[in-house]
PDB file with one MODEL, atoms N, CA, C and O in Angstrom:
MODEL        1
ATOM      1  N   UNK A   1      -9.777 -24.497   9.574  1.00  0.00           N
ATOM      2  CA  UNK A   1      -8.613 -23.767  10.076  1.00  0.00           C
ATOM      3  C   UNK A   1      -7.733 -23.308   8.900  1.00  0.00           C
ATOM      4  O   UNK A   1      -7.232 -22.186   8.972  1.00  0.00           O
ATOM      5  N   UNK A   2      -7.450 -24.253   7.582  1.00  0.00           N
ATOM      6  CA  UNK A   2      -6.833 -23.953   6.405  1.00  0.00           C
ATOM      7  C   UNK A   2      -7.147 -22.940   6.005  1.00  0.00           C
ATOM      8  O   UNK A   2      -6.297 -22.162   5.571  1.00  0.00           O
ATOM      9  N   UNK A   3      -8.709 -22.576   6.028  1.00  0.00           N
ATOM     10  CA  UNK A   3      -9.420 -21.701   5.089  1.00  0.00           C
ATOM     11  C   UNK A   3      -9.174 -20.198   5.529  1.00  0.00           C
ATOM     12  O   UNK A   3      -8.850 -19.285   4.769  1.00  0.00           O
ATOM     13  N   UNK A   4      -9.371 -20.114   6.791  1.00  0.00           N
ATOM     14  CA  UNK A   4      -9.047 -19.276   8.117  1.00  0.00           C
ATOM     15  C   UNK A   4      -7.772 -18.609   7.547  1.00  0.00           C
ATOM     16  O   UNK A   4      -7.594 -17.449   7.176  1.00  0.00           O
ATOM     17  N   UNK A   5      -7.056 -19.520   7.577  1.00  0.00           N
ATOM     18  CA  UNK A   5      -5.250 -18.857   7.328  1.00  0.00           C
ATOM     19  C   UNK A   5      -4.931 -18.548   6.028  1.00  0.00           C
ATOM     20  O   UNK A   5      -3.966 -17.795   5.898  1.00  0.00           O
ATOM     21  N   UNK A   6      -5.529 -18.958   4.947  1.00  0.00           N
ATOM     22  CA  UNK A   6      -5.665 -18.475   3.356  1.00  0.00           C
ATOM     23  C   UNK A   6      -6.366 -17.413   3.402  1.00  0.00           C
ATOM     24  O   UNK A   6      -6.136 -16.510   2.597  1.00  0.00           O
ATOM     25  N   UNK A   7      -7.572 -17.274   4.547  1.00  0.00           N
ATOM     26  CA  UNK A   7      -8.080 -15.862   4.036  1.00  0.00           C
ATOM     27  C   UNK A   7      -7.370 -14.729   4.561  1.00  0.00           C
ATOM     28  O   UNK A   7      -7.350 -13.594   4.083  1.00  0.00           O
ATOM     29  N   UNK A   8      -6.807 -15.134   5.559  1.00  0.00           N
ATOM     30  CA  UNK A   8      -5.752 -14.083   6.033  1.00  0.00           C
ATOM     31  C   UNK A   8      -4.547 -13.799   5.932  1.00  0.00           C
ATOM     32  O   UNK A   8      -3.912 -13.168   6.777  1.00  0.00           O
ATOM     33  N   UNK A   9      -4.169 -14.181   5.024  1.00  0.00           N
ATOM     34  CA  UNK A   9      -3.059 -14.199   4.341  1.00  0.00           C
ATOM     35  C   UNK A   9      -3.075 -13.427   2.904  1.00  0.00           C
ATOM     36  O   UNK A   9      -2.280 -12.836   2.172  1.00  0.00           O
ATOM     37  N   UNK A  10      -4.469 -13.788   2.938  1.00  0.00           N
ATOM     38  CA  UNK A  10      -4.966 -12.821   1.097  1.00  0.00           C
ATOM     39  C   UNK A  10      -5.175 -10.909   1.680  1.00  0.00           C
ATOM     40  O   UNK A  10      -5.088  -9.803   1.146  1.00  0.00           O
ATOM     41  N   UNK A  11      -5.504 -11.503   3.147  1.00  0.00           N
ATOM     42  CA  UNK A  11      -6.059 -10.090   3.651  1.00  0.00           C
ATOM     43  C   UNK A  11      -4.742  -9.290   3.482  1.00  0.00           C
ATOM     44  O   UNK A  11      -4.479  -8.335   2.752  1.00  0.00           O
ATOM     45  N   UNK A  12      -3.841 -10.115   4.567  1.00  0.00           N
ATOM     46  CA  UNK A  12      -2.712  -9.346   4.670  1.00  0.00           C
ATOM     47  C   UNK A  12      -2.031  -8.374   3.349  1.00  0.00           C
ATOM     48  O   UNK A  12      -1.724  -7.183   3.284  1.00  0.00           O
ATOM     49  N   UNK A  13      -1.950  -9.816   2.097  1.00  0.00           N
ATOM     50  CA  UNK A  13      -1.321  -9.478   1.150  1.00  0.00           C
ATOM     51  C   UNK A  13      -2.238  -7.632   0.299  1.00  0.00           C
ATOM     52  O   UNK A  13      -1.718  -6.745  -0.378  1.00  0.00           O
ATOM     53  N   UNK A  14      -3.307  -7.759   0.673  1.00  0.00           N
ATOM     54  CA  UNK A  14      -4.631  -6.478  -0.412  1.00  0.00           C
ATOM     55  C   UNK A  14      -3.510  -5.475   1.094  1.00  0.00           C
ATOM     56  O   UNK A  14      -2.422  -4.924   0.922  1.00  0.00           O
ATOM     57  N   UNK A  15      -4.161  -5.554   2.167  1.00  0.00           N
ATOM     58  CA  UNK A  15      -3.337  -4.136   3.002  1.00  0.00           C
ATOM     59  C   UNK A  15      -2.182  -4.157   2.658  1.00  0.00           C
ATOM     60  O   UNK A  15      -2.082  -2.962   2.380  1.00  0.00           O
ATOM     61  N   UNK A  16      -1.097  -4.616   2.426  1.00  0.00           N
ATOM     62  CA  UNK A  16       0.427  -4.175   2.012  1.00  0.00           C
ATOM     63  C   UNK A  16       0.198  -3.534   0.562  1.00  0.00           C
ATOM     64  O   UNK A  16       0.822  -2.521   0.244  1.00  0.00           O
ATOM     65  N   UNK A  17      -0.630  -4.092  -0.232  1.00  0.00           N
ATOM     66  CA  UNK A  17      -1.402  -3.303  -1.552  1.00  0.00           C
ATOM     67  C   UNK A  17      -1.440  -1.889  -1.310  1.00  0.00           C
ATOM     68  O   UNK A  17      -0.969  -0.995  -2.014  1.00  0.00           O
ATOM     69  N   UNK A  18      -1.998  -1.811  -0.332  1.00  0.00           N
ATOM     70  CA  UNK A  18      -3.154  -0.505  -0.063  1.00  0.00           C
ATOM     71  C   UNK A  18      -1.804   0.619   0.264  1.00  0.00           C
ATOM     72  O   UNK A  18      -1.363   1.694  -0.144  1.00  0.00           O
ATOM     73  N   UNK A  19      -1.504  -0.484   1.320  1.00  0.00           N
ATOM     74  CA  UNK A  19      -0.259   0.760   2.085  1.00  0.00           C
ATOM     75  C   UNK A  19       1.037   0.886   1.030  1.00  0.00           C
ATOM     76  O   UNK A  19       1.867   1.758   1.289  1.00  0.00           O
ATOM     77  N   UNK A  20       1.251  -0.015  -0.236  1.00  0.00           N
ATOM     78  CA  UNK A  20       2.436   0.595  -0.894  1.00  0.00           C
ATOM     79  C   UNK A  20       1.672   1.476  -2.337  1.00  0.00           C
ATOM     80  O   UNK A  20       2.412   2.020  -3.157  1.00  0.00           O
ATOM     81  N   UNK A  21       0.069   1.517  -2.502  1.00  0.00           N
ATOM     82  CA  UNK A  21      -0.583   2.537  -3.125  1.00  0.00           C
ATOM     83  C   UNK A  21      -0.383   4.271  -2.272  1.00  0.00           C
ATOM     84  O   UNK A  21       0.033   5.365  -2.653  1.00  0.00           O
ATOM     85  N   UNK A  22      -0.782   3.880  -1.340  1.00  0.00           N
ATOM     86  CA  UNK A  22      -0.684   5.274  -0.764  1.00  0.00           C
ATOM     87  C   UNK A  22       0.360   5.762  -0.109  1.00  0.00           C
ATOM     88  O   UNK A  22       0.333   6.899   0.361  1.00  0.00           O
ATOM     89  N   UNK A  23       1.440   4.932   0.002  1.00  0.00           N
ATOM     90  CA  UNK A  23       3.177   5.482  -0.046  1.00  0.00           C
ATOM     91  C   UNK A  23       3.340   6.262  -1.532  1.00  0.00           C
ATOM     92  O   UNK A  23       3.542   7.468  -1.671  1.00  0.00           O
ATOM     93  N   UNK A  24       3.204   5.291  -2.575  1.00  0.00           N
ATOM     94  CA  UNK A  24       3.728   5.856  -4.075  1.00  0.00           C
ATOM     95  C   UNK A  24       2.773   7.330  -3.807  1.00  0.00           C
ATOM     96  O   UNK A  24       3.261   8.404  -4.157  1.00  0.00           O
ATOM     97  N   UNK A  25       1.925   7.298  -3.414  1.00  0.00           N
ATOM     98  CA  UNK A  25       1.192   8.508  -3.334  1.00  0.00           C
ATOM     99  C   UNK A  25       1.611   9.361  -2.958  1.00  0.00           C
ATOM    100  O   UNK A  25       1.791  10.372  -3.636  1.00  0.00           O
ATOM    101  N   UNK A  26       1.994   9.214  -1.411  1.00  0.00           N
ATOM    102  CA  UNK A  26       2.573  10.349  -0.875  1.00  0.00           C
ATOM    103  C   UNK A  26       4.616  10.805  -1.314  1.00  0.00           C
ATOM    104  O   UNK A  26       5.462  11.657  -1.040  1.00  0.00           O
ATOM    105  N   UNK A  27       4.465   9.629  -2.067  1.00  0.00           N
ATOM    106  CA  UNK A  27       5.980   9.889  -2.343  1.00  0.00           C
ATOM    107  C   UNK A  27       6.009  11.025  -3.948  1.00  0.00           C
ATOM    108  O   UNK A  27       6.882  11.765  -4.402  1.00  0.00           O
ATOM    109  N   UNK A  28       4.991  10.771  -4.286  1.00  0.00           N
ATOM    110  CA  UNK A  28       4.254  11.414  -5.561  1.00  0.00           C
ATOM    111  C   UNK A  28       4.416  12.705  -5.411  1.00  0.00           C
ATOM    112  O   UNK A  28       5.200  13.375  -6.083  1.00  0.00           O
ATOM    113  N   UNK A  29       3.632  13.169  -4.452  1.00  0.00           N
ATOM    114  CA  UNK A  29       3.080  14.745  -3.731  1.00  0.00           C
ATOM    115  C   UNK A  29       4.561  15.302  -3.688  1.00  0.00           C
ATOM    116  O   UNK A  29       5.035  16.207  -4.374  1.00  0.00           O
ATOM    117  N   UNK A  30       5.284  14.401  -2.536  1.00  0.00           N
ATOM    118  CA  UNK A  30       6.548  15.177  -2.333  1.00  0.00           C
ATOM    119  C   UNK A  30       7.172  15.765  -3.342  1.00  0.00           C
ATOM    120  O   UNK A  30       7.638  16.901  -3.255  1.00  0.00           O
ATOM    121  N   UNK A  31       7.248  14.837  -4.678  1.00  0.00           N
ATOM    122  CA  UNK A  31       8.137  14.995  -5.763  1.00  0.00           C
ATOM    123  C   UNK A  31       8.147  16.356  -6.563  1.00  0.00           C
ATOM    124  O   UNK A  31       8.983  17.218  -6.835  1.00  0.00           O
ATOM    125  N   UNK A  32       6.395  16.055  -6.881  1.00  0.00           N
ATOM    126  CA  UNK A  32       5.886  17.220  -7.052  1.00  0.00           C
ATOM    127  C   UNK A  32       6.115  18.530  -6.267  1.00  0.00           C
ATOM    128  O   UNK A  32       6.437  19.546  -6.882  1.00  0.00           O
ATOM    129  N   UNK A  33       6.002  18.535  -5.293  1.00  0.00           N
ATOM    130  CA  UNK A  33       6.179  19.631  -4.452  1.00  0.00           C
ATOM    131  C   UNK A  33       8.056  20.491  -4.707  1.00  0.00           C
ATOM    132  O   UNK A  33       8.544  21.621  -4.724  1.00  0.00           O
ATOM    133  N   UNK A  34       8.469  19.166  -4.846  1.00  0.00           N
ATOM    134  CA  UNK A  34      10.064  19.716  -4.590  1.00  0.00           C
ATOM    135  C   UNK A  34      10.263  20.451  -6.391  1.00  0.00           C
ATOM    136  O   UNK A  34      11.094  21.322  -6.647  1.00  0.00           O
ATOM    137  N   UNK A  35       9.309  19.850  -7.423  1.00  0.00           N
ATOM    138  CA  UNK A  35       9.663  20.457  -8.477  1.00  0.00           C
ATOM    139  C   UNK A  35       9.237  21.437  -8.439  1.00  0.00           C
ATOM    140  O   UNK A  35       9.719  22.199  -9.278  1.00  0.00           O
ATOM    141  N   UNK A  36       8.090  22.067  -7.484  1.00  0.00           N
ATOM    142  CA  UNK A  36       7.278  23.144  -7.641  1.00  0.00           C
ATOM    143  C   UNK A  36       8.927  24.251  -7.176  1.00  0.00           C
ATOM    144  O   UNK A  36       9.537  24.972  -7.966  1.00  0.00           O
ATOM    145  N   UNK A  37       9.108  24.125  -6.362  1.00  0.00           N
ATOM    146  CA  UNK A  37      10.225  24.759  -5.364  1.00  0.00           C
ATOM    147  C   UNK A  37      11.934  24.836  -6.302  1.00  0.00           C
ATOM    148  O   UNK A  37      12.930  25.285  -5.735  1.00  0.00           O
TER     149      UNK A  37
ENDMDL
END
């Protein structure tokens, strides 16, 4: 059951990874975009 809740907890932690990679991303684009303009 320990092992269970460590691995999902590692999971959780890589997706909040993922999702604040592809925020900076899209926050990226915008930036860009507004300098284009």
């Amino acid at each position: 059951m320990g092992f269970a809740r460590n691995y999902g907890r590692q999971n959780h932690q890589s997706d909040f990874r993922r999702h604040q990679e592809v925020f900076f991303a899209f926050l990226s684009k915008i930036t860009l975009k507004s300098h284009e303009l």
